[in-house]
One Martini backbone bead per residue (centre of mass of N, CA, C, O) as a GRO file, in nm:
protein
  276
    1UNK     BB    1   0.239  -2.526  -2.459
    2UNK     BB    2   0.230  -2.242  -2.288
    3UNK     BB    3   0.398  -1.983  -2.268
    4UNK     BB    4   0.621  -1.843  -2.098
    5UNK     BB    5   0.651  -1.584  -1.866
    6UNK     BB    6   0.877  -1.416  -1.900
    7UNK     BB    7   0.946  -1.132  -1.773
    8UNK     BB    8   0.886  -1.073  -1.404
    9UNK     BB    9   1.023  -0.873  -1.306
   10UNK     BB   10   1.010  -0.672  -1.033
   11UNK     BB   11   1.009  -0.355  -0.926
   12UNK     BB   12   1.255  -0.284  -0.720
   13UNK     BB   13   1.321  -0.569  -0.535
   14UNK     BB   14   1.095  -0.688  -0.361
   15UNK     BB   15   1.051  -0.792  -0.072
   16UNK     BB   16   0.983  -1.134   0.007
   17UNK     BB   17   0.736  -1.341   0.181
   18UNK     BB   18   0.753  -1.704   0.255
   19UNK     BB   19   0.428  -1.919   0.309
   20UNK     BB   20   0.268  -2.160   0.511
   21UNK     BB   21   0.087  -2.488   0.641
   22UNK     BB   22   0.267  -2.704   0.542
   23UNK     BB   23   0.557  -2.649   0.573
   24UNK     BB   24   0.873  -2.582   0.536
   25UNK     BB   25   0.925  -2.882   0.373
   26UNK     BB   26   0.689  -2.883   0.163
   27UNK     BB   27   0.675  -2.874  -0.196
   28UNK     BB   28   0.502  -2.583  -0.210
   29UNK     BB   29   0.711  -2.383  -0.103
   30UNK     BB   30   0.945  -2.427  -0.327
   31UNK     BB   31   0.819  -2.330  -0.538
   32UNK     BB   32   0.710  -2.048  -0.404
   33UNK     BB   33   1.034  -2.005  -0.443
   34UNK     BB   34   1.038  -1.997  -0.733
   35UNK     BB   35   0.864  -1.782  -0.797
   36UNK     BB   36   0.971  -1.537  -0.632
   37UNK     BB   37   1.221  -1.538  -0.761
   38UNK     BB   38   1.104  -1.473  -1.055
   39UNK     BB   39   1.070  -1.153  -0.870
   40UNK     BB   40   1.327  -1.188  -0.653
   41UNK     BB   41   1.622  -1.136  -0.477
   42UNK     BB   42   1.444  -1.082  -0.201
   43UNK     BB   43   1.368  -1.393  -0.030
   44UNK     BB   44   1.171  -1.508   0.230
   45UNK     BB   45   1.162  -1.822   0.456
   46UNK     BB   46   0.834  -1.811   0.668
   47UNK     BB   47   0.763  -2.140   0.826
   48UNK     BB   48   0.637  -2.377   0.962
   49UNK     BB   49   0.740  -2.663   1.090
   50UNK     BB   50   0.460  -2.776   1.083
   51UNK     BB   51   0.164  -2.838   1.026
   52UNK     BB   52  -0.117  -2.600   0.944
   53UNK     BB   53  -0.400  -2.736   0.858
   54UNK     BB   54  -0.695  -2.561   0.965
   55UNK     BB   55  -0.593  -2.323   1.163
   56UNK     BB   56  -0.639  -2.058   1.057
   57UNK     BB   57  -0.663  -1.733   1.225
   58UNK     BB   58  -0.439  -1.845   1.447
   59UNK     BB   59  -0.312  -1.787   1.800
   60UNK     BB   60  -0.025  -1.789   1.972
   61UNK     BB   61  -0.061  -1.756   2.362
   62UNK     BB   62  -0.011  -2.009   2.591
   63UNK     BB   63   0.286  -2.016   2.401
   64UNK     BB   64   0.547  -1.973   2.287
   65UNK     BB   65   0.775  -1.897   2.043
   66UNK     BB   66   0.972  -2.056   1.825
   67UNK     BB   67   1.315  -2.052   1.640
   68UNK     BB   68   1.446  -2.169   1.344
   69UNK     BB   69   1.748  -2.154   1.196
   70UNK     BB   70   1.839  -2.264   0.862
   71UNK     BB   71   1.897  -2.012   0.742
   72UNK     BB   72   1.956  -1.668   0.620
   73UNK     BB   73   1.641  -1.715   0.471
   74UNK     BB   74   1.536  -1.986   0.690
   75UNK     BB   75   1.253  -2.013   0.958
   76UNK     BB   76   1.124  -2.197   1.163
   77UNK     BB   77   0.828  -2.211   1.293
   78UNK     BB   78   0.601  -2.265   1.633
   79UNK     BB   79   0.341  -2.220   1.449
   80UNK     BB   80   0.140  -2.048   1.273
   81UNK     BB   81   0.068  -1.886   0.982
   82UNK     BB   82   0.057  -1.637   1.164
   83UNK     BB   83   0.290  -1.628   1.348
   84UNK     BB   84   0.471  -1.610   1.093
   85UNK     BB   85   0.432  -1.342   1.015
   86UNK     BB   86   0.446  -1.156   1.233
   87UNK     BB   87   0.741  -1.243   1.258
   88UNK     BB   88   0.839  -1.139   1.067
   89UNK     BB   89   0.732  -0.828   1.060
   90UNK     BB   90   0.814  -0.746   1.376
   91UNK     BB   91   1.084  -0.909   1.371
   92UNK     BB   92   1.297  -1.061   1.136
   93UNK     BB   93   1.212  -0.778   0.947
   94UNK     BB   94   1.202  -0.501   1.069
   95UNK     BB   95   1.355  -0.336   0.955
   96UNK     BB   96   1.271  -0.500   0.682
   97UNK     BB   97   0.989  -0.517   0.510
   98UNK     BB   98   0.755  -0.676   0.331
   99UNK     BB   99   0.602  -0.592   0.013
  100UNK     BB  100   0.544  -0.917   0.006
  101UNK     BB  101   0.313  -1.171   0.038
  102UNK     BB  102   0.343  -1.561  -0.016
  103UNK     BB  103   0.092  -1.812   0.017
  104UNK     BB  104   0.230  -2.161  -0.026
  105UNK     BB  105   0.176  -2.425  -0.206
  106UNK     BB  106  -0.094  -2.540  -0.151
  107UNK     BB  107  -0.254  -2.896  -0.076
  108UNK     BB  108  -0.450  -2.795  -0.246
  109UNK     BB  109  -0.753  -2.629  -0.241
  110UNK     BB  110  -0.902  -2.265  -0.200
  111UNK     BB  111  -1.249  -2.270  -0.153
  112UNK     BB  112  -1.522  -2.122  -0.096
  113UNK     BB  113  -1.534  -2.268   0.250
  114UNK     BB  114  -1.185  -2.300   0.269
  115UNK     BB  115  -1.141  -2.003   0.370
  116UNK     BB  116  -1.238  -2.039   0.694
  117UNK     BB  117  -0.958  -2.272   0.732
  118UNK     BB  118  -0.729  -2.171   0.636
  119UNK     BB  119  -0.401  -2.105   0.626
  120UNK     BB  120  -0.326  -2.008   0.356
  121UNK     BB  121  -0.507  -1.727   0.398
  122UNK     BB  122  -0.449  -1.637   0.665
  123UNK     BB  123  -0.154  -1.526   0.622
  124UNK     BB  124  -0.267  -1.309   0.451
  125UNK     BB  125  -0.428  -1.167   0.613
  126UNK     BB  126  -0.208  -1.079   0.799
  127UNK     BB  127  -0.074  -0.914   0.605
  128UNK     BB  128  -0.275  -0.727   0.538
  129UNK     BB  129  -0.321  -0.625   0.856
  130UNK     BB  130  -0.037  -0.512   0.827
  131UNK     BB  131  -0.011  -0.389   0.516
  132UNK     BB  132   0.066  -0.626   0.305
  133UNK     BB  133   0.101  -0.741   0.043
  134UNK     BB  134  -0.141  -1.056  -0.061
  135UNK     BB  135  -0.098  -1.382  -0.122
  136UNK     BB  136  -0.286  -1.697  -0.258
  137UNK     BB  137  -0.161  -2.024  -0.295
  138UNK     BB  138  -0.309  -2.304  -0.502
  139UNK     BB  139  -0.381  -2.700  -0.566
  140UNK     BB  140  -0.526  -2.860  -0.710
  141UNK     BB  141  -0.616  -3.206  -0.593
  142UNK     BB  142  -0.824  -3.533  -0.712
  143UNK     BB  143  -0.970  -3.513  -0.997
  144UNK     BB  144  -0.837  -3.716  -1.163
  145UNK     BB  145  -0.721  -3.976  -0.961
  146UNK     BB  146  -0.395  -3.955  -0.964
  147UNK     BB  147  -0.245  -3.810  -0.674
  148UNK     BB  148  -0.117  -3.564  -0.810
  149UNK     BB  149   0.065  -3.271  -0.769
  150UNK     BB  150   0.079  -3.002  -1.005
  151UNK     BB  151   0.271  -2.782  -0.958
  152UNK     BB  152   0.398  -2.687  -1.237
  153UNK     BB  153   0.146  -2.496  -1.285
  154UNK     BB  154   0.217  -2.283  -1.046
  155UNK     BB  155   0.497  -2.223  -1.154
  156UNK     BB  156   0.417  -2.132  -1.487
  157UNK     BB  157   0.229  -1.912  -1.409
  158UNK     BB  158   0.269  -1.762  -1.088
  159UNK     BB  159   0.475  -1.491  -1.204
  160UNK     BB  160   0.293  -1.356  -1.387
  161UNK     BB  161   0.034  -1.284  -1.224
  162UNK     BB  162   0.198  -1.161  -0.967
  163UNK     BB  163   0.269  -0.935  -1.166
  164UNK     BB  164  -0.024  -0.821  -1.265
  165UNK     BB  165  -0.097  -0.759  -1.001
  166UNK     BB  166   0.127  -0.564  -0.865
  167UNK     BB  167   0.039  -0.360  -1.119
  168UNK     BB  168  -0.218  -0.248  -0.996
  169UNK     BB  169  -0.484  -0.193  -0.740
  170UNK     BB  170  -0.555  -0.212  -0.437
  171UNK     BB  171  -0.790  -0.242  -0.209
  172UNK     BB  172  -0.823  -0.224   0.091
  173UNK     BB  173  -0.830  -0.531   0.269
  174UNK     BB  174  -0.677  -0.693   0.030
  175UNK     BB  175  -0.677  -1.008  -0.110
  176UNK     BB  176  -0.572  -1.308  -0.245
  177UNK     BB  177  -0.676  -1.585  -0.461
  178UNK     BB  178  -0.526  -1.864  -0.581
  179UNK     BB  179  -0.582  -2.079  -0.815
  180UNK     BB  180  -0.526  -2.415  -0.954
  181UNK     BB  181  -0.557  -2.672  -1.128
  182UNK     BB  182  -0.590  -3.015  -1.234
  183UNK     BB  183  -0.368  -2.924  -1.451
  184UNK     BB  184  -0.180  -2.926  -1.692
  185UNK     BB  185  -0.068  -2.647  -1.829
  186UNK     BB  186  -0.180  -2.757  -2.113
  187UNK     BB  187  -0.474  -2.775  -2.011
  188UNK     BB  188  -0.525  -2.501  -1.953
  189UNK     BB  189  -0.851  -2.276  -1.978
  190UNK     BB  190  -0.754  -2.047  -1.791
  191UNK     BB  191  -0.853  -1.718  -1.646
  192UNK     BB  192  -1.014  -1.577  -1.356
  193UNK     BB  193  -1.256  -1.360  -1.230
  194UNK     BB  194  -1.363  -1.438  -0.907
  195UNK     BB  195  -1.591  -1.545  -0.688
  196UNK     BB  196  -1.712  -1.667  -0.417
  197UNK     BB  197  -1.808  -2.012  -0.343
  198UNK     BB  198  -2.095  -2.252  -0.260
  199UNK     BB  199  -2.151  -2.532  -0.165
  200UNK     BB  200  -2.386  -2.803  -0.217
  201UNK     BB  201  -2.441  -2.989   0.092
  202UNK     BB  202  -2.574  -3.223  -0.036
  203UNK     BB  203  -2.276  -3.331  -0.119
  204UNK     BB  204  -2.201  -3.405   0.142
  205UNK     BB  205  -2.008  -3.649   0.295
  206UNK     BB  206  -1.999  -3.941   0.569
  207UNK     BB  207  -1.767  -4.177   0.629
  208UNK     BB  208  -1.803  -4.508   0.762
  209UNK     BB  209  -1.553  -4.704   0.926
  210UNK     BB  210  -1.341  -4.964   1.017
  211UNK     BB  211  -1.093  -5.056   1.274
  212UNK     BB  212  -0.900  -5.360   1.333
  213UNK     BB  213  -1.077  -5.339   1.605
  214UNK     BB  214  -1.386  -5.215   1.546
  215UNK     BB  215  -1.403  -4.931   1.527
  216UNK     BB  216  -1.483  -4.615   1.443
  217UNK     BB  217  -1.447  -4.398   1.161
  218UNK     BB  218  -1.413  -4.045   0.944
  219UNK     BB  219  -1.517  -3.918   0.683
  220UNK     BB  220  -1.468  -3.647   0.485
  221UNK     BB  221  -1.674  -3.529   0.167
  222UNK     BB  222  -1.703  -3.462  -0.195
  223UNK     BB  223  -1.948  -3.481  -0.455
  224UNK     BB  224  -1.812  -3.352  -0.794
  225UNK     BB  225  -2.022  -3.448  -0.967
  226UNK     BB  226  -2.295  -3.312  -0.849
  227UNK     BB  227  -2.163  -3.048  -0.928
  228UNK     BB  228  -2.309  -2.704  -1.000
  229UNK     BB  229  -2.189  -2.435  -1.024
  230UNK     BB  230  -2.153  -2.146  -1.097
  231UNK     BB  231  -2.094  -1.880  -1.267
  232UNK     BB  232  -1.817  -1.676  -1.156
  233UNK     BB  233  -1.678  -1.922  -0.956
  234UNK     BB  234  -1.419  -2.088  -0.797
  235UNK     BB  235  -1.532  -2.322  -0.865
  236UNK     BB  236  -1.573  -2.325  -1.179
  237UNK     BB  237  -1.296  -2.265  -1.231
  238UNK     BB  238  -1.209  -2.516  -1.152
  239UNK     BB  239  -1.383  -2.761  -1.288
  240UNK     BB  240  -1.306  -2.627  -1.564
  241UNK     BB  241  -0.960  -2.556  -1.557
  242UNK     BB  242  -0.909  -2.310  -1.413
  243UNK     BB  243  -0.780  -1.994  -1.322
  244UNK     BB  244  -0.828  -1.852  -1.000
  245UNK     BB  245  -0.957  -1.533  -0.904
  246UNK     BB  246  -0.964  -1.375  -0.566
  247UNK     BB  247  -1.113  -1.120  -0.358
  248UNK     BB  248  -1.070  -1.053  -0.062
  249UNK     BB  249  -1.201  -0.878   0.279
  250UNK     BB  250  -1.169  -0.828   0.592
  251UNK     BB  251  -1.458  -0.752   0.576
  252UNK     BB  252  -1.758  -0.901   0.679
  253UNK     BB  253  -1.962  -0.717   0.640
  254UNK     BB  254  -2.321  -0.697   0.611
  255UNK     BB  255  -2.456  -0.402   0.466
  256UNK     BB  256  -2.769  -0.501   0.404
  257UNK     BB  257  -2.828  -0.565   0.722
  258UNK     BB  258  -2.805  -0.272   0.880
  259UNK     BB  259  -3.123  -0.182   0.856
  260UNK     BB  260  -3.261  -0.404   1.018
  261UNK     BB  261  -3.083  -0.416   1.258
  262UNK     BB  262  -3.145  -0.123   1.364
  263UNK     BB  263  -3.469  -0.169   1.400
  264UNK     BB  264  -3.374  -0.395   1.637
  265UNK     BB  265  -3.220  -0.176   1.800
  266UNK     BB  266  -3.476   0.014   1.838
  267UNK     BB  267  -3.659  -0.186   1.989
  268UNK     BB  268  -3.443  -0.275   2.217
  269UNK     BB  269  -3.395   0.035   2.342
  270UNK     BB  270  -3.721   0.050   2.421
  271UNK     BB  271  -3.738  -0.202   2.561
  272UNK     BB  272  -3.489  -0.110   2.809
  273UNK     BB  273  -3.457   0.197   2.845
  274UNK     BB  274  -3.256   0.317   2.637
  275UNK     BB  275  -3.097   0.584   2.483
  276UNK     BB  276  -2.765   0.464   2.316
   0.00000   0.00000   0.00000
């Protein structure tokens, strides 16, 4: 097996707010405040009551928000998991906020086109508007075929990697996105800092199966067969067995495309007899 993470307290005990989309009692939540304990004595778990995959970056607006105290330092909010992290940061932590947010060990890779529908993407996202250093963490499974979710992986590495991203330097706006592939720890094949990769569209497919009423009803899947990612994206670092690191940003800007629509915004102020 692969060393140990030998000590990895943080500096200074700091507060840290642990949350996911799959579920206050989910397995990968249980993980994820171990791997927390492994780094702080001062850790809450503030977390949807029910699942919440595919939430994406979603408030609740035209509902209350409910919270249910477990114990305490364990909260169940009834809301997606951006209402868990503001309601952690604005009022239930609010005297002391954290000062790190560790979203998951999500059920499943968080990769690709993935960040963009994610409840536990949107978590740390969340935590960086507030201002709050925060990471994002998945488990992928499905790849091996025996349906393990092999926790243990995030486990035994995910404790060490985030005392080394936290002695680093974040830019502004960024969060972090870690990826576990879906080989037990002896198996992997090492920890890769990956840009988002993109998958090949053609490889997407829907199964149309029918219920035993005769109705018809829908699968999506990707065949990870047909599949051959770039180098240097968080597909190809997972698909080889390796563990993902990736810097996400909230600024969605493309700023190479600024030139060009400046172009068509200055010919379109012309015909439309606008000043500015």
């Amino acid at each position: 097996m692969n060393p140990g993470p030998g000590p990895v307290r943080l500096p200074g005990n700091p507060r840290i707010l642990v949350t996911n989309d799959d579920g206050i009692h989910a397995p990968g939540i249980a993980s994820l405040e171990t791997i927390a304990r492994a780094l702080s004595d001062d850790v809450w778990v503030i977390a949807p009551l029910a699942e919440q995959s595919g939430a994406s970056h979603s408030l609740t607006l035209h509902a209350p928000l409910r919270v249910r105290k477990e114990d305490d330092r364990h909260f169940a909010v009834q809301g997606t998991p951006t209402d868990c992290v503001s309601m952690a940061i604005k009022h239930i932590l609010a005297d002391h906020p954290p000062a790190l947010v560790l979203s998951g060990v999500n059920h499943g890779s968080n990769i690709a086109e993935d960040v963009t529908y994610s409840g536990t993407i949107a978590a740390a996202m969340e935590g960086t508007t507030l201002g709050v250093r925060s990471i994002a963490l998945s488990q992928a499974f499905g790849f091996k075929g025996d349906g393990r979710l092999r926790l243990q992986t995030a486990e035994h590495f995910g404790p060490r990697l985030v005392s080394e991203l936290w002695e680093r330097p974040w830019a502004e706006g960024v969060l972090i996105n870690i990826n576990f592939p879906d080989r037990d720890p002896d198996d992997v094949a090492g920890i890769e800092a990956t840009r988002q990769g993109r998958r090949d569209q053609s490889n997407l497919y829907i199964e149309q199966r029918t219920d035993p009423r005769g109705g018809a009803y829908y699968w999506l899947g990707i065949n990870r067969k047909l599949s051959n990612p770039p180098e240097g994206t968080d597909l190809r670092a997972i698909y080889s067995g390796r563990i993902s690191v990736t810097p996400l940003h909230l600024d969605l800007t493309q700023t190479d495309s600024l030139a060009i629509l400046r172009g068509a915004v200055e010919e379109a102020r012309a015909g439309l007899g606008l000043s500015g």
